[in-house]
C-alpha positions in Angstrom: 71.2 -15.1 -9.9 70.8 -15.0 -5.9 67.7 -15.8 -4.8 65.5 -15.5 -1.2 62.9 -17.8 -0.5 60.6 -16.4 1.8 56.9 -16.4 3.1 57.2 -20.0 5.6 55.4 -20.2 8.6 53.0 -22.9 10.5 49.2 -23.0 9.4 46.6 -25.2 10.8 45.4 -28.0 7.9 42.9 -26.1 5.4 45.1 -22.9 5.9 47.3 -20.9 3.0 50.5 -19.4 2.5 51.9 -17.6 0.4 55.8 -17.9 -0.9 57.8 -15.4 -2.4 61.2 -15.9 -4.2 63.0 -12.7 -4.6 66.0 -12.6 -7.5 68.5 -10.5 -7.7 72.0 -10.4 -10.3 71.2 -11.4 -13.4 67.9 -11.1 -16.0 65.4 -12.9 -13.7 63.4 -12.2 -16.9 65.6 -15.2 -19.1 64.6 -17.8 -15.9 62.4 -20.4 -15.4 61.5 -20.6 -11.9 60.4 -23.4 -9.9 59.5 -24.7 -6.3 60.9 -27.6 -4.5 60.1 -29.3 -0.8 62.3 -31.5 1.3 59.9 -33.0 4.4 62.3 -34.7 6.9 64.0 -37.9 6.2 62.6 -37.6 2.5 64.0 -36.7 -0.7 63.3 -33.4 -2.3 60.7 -33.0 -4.6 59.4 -31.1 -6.8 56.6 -29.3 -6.3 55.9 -26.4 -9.2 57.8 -24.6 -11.9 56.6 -21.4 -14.2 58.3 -20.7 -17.5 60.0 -17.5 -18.0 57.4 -15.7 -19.8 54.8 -16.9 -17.3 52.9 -18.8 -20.1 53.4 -22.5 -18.8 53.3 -23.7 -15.3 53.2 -27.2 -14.6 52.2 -29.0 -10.9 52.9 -31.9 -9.1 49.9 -33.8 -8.9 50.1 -34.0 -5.0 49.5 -29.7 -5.3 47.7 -29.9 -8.3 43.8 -27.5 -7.7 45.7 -26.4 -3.8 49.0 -24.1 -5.2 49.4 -21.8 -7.8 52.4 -20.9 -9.0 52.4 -17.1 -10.8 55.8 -14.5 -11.7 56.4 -10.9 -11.4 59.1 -10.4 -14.1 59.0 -6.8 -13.4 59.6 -7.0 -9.3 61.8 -9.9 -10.1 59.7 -12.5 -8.1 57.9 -15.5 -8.1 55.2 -16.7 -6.4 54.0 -19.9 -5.0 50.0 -19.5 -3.5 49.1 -22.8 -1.3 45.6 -22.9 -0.2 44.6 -26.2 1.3 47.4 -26.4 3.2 47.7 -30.8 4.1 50.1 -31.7 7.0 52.0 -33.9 4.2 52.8 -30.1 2.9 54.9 -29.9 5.9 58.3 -29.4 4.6 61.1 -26.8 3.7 60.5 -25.2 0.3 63.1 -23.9 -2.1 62.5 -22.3 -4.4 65.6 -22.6 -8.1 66.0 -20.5 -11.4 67.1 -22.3 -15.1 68.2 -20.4 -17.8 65.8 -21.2 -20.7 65.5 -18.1 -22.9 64.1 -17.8 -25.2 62.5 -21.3 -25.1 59.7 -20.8 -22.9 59.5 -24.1 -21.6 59.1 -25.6 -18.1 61.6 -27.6 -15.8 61.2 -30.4 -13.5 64.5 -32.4 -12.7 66.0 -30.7 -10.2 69.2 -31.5 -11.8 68.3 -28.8 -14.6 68.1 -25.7 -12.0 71.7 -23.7 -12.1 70.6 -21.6 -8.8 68.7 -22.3 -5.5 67.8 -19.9 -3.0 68.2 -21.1 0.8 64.7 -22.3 1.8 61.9 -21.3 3.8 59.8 -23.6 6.6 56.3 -24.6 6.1 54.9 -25.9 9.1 50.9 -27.3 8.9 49.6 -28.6 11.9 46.3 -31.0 12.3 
């Protein structure tokens, strides 16, 4: 699976954005799909994951009520909707696919995620 993060840009504080993370190769479908953020001179972090069926989502609770994370198994894409936008959410975003089919279950160590698309910036200003 190759995937495109895209979508970055710089908000003021209270802004949104909204990321797309387009898949191409193999059945996206079979996928879970989740978001990471590395800020600089931090670890990266996760930040949201959907299931590949779209039933579960889980949140970190730094993003928890501000993103939503929703899939388009059809266009191949997820999505990651951030409303509420903090300066702390300064950071680059990536955004990684598991296999997990059929088990429709959600992933959080990053250590899980067999592919990771190249990032996009997300820039909030006070």
């Amino acid at each position: 699976v190759q995937l495109q993060a895209s979508g970055g840009g710089l908000v003021q504080a209270g802004g949104s954005l909204r990321l797309s993370c387009a898949a191409s190769g193999r059945t996206f479908s079979d996928y879970a799909v989740g978001w990471f953020r590395q800020a600089p001179g931090k670890e990266r972090e996760f930040v949201a994951v959907i299931s590949w069926s779209g039933s579960s989502t889980y949140y970190a609770d730094s993003v928890k009520e501000r993103f939503t994370i929703s899939r388009d198994n059809a266009r191949s894409a997820v999505y990651l909707q951030m409303n509420s936008l903090k300066p702390e959410d300064t950071a680059v975003y990536y955004c990684a696919a598991d296999y997990t089919f059929p088990r429709s279950i959600v992933v959080l160590s990053e250590g899980e995620y067999d592919y990771w698309g190249q990032g996009t910036q997300v820039t909030v200003s006070s």
